[in-house]
C-alpha positions in Angstrom: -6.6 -9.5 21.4 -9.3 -7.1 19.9 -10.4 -7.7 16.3 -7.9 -5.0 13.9 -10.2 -2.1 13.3 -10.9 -0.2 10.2 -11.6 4.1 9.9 -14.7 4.3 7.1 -14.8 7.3 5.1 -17.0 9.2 3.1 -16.0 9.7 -0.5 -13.6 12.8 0.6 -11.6 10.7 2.9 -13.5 12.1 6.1 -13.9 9.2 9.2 -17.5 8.3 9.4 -17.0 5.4 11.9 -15.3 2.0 12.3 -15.4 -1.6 11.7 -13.9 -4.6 12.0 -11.9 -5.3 10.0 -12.9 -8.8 9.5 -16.2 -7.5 8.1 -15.2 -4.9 5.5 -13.6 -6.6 3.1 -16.1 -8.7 1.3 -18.1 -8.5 -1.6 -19.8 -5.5 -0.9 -16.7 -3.2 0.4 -17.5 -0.1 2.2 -14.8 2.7 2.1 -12.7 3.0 4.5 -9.4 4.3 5.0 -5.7 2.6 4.0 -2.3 3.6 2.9 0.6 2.4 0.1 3.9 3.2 0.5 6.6 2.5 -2.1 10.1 2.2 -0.5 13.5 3.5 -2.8 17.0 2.5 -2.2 19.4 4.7 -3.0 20.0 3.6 -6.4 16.2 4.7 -6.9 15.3 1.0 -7.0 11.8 0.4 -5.7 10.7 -2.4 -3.3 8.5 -4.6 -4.7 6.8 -7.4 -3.1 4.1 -10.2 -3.3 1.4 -10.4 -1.0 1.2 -14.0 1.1 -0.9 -16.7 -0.5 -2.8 -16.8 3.1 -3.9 -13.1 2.4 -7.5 -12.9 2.1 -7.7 -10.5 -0.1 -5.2 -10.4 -3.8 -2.9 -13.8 -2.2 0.0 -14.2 -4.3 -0.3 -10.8 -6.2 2.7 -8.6 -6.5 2.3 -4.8 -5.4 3.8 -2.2 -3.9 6.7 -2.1 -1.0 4.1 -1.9 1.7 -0.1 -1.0 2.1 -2.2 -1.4 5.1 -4.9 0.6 7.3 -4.7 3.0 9.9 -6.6 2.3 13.4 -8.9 4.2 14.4 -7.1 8.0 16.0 -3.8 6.4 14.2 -1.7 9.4 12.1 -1.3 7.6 8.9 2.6 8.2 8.4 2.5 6.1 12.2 0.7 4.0 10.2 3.1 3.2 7.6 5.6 3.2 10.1 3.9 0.7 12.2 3.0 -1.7 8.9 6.8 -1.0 7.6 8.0 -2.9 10.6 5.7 -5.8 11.1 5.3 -7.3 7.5 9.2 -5.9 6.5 11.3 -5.6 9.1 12.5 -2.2 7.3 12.5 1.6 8.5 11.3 4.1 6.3 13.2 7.3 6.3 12.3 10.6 4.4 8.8 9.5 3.9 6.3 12.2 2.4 3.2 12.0 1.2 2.7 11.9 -2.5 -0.8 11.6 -3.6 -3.0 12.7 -0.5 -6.5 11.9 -2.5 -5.9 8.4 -4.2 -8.9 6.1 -4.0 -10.0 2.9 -5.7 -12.1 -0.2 -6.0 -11.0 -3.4 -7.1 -12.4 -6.6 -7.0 -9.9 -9.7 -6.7 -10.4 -13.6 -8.8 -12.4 -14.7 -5.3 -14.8 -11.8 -5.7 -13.3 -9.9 -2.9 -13.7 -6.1 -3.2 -11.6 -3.5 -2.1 -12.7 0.2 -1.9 -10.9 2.4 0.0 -9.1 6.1 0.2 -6.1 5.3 -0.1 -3.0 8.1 0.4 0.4 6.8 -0.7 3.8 7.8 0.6 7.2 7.4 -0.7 10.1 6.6 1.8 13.5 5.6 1.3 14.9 2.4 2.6 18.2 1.6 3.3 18.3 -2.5 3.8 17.5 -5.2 2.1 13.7 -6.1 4.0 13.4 -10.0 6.7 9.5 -10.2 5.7 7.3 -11.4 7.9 5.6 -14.9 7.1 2.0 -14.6 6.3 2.4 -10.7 5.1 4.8 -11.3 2.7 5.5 -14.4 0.1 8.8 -12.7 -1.8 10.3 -9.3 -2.5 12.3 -8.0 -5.3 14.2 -4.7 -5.9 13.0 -3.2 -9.8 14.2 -0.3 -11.2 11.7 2.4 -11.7 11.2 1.8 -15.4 10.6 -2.2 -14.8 8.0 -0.7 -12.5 5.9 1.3 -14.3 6.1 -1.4 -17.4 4.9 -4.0 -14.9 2.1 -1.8 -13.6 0.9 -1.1 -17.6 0.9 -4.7 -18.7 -1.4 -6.0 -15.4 1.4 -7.6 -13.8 0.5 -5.5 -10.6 -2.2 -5.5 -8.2 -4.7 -3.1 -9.3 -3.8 0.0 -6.9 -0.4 -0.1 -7.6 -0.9 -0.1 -11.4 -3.6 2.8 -11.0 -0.9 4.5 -8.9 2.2 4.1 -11.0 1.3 6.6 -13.6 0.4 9.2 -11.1 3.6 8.6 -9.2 5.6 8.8 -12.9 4.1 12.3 -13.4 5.5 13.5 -10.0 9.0 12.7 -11.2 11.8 11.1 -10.6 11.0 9.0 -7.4 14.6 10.1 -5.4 13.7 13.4 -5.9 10.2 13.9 -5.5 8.6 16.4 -2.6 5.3 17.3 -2.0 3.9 20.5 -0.8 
């Protein structure tokens, strides 16, 4: 099979081109386009899980439910679909669009930088997740407030805990909606 593409973007989220993948996440990280998505049950219980030791990028960091890149011409909420399924085994359902403009950089121990635009989404789940091997090491369920308390003492990778504040100003997570 091909080599998984990446969209790059300019600093307002706009497609410039592609790349592999493979190539983009290095040291010297262009932007390019990727998604987080934080799944609820309906408790209001958030997903969280930790990324596999094999990842290249953050291994053994815990994060958000689900995050990932579009290919190229993919609709992002496809997107989280798409990523939903593979590394979870979950379907998202009600999933909106929260925070449209998010972007970051981070850089991980290794030296491995991450830079991209970065909308997030909010879904609801409604089963536990079967994770996928080599995506996913564990999971956990939290409660919001463990959340956000995780994501302001560095427990977090460092999108999530940049996005955890912003997603606290929007509300209670069960009830948020955007537009």
């Amino acid at each position: 099979s091909s080599p998984e593409q990446v969209v790059l973007v300019d600093d307002g989220g706009r497609p410039t081109g592609v790349a592999d993948k493979a190539t983009v996440h290095g040291t010297s990280t262009p932007r390019h386009l990727a998604f987080s998505c934080y799944g609820f049950d309906a408790a209001g219980r958030v997903l969280v899980t930790q990324r596999a030791g094999v990842k290249r990028a953050f291994p053994l960091v815990w994060t958000g439910t689900c995050c990932g890149h579009p290919a190229p011409g993919e609709d992002l909420a496809d997107a989280v679909h798409r990523r939903l399924d593979h590394e979870l085994g979950v379907r998202a359902h009600d999933l909106r669009l929260v925070l449209p403009d998010f972007a970051y950089r981070a850089s991980d121990a290794a030296g491995i930088e991450e830079n991209e635009f970065c909308p997030v989404f909010v879904c609801t789940l409604d089963a536990d997740p079967r994770p996928r091997p080599g995506e996913v090491e564990a999971w956990q369920w939290w409660g919001w407030e463990r959340f956000l308390d995780a994501a302001a003492s560095g427990e977090l990778s460092p999108w999530a805990a940049l996005q955890a504040p912003l997603l606290a100003e929007l509300g209670d997570p069960r009830t948020r909606r955007t537009g």
